[in-house]
N, C-alpha and C positions, 0 to 999 in steps of 0.2 A: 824031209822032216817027219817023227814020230807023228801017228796021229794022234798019242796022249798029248804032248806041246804044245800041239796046235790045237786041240782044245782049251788047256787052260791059258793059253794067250787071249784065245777069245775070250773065256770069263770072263779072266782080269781086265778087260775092255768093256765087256757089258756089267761088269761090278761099277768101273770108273764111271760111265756113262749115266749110271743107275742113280748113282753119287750126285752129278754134276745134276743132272735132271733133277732130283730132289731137292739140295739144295737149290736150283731158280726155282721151282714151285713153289719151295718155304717163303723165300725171298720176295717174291709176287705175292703170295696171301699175306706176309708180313706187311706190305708197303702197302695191298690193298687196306689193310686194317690200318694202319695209320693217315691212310689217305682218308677213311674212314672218321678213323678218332679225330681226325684237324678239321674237319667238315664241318661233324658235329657241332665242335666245340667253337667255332668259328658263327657258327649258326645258333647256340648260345647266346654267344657274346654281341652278336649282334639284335637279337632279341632283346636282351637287356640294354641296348645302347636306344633301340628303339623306345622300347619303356619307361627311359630316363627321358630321353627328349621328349614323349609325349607326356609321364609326368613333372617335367619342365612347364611344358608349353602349357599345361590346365593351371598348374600354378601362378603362374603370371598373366593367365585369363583373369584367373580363378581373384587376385591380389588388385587387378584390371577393374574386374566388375564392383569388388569389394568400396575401390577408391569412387566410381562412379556411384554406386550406390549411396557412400557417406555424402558426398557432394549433396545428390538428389535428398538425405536426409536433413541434411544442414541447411538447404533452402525450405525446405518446407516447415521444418521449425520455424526459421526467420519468418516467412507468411503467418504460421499461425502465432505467431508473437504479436508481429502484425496484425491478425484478427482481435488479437485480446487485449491489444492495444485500443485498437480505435473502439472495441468493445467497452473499454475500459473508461475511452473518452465520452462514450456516447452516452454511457450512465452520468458520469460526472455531468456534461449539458444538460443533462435529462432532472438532474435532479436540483443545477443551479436556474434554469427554467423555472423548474415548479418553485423555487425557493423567491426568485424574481417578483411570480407571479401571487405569493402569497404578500411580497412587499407593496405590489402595487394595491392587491384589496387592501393591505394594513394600512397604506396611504391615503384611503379614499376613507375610511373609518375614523381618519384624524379631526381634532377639531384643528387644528390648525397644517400652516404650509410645513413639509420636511424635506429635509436632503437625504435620501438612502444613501447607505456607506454599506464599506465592507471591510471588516477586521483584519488589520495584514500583521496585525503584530500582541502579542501578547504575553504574559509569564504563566502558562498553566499550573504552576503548582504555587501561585502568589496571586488569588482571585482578586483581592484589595490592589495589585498593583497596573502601573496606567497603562490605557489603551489604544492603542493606533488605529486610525481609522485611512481609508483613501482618499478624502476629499478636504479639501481647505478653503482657503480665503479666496481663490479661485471659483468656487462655486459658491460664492455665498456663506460660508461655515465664520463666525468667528466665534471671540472668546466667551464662555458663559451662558452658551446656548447649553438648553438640555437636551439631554439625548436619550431616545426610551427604545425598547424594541417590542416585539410582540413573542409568546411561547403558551401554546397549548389555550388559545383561545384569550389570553389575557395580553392586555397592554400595558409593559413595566417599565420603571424606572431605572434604568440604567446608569448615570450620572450626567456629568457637563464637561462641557469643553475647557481647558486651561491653556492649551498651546497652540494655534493654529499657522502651520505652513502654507506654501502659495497648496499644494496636491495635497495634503495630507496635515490630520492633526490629533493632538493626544486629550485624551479624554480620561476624564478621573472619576471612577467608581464610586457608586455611594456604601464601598463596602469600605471606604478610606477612611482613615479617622480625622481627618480635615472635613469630610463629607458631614452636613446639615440640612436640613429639610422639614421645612414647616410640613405637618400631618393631619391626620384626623381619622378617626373610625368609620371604617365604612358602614355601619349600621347606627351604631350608638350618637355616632358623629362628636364624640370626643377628641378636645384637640390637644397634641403634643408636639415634639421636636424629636426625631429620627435622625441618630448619629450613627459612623461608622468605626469599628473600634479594631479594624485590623484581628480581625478572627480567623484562627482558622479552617476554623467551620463553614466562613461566610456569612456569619448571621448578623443581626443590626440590632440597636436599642432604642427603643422608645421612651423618650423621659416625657414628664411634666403633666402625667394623667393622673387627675383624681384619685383619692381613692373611691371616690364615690361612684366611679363607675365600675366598679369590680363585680357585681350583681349586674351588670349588663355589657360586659366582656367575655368571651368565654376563646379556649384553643381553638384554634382556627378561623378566631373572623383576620378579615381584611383589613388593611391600613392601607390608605391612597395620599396623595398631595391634597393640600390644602390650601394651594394658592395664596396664601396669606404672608405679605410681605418677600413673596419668594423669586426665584426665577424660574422655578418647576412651577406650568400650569396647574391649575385644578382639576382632580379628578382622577390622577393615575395612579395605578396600583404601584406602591412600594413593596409591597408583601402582608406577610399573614405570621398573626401570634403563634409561636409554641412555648414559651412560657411567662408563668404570669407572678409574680411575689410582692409581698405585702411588708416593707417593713413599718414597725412599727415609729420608730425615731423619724420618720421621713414622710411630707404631705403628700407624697406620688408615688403611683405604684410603678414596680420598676419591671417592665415588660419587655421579651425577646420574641424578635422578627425573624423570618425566615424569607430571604427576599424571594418575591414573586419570578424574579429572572434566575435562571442557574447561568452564571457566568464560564460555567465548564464547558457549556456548548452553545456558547453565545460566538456566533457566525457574521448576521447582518444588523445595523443597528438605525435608527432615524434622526437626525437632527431637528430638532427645532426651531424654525425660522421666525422670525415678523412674517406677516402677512406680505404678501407681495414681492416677499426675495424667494427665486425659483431657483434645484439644480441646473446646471448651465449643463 
């Protein structure tokens, strides 16, 4: 064989060869890069898989603590409700205590025996209209006894009993205009009759005074019971003048009371017994 042929035979073996070598190298760094790129991206993906379960898993801590926490808020409101309850209670004791304890000095202050009551019923915007008390013909209470209380130092007239239950009985305001009550001045000692006329003011009138005591009247004196033919003892304050008129056609001056009790914040009241009938 020439020895040109046989060179390029060899070539063309080491061209093929040259080829086939190249192509696997391409091949291998191909596959190692994608063995590469799937790695990565694999490692990515699980990155983010991790991420999501961990922010999973804080979430439903997180939603966890949220619910324990409301709980833990929801009791301790309840407690402090609780506190400001019995807080709540304990003023109320505190102040029907001291209320008690002003009844029992106003009892010992009495000329006569009384039954302490307490108002469970009334119309606050109808002062003239009747009033419920807690105690009855059980304790002693019956019909036509008077009833006064005490306010701001003084001891007033309240009205009388008309209906009395075995527990409880109704009591009629001397701001009613059924309401009568022999009187008199507490200084001048002028005497008249204190009627009730259904005002709404709450005020009273005083009939059947002189004129002649109008130079020894003035705004503000006192008007008490008169014990005279009555069933209201002597001596309790009905209230005090605020005005006074003079007609001329008429023997008596016609004079406006303002009762000594304000019936708006009338709480506790006293009945009046005989001597010798005690709360039971």
């Amino acid at each position: 064989m020439p020895i040109k042929k046989r060179f390029d035979k060899s070539y063309s073996i080491f061209i093929v060869l040259f080829l086939i070598s190249s192509i696997m190298l391409l091949s291998n760094e191909s596959f190692k890069a994608t063995k590469e790129g799937a790695l990565s991206f694999f490692t990515i993906l699980q990155r983010g898989v991790d991420l999501t379960i961990e922010f999973t898993s804080n979430t439903i801590n997180s939603v966890s603590e949220l619910k324990n926490l409301k709980k833990r808020y929801d009791l301790v409101s309840k407690e402090l409700e609780d506190y400001r309850s019995l807080d709540r209670e304990f003023l109320e004791v505190k102040r029907e205590n001291s209320e008690f304890k002003k009844l029992l000095n106003f009892k010992d202050s009495l000329n006569h025996d009384s039954i302490q009551c307490e108002i469970i019923g009334k119309d606050p915007s109808n002062l003239s209209s009747a009033i419920v008390i807690n105690k009855g013909s059980k304790h002693g209470i019956k019909n036509n006894q008077p009833v006064v209380a005490e306010q701001d130092g003084l001891i007033g007239v309240v009205g009388k009993v008309i209906n009395t239950g075995a527990y409880s009985s109704i009591v009629l305001p001397l701001l009613d205009q059924r309401s009568y009550i022999a009187s008199r001045l507490s200084e001048s000692r002028y005497e008249g009759l204190v009627k009730g006329f259904d005002s709404l003011d709450g005020y009273l009138q005083l009939d059947y005074v002189k004129k002649i005591a109008l130079n020894e009247i003035s705004i503000g004196s006192l008007v008490e019971t008169s014990g005279m033919n009555s069933l209201y003892p002597k001596g309790y304050f009905i209230g005090r003048i605020i005005q006074i008129d003079r007609v001329d056609y008429e023997t008596s001056l016609k004079i406006l009371i303002e009762p000594i009790i304000d019936f708006s914040r009338l709480e506790f009241v006293s009945v009046l017994v005989p001597t010798g009938v005690f709360n039971e």
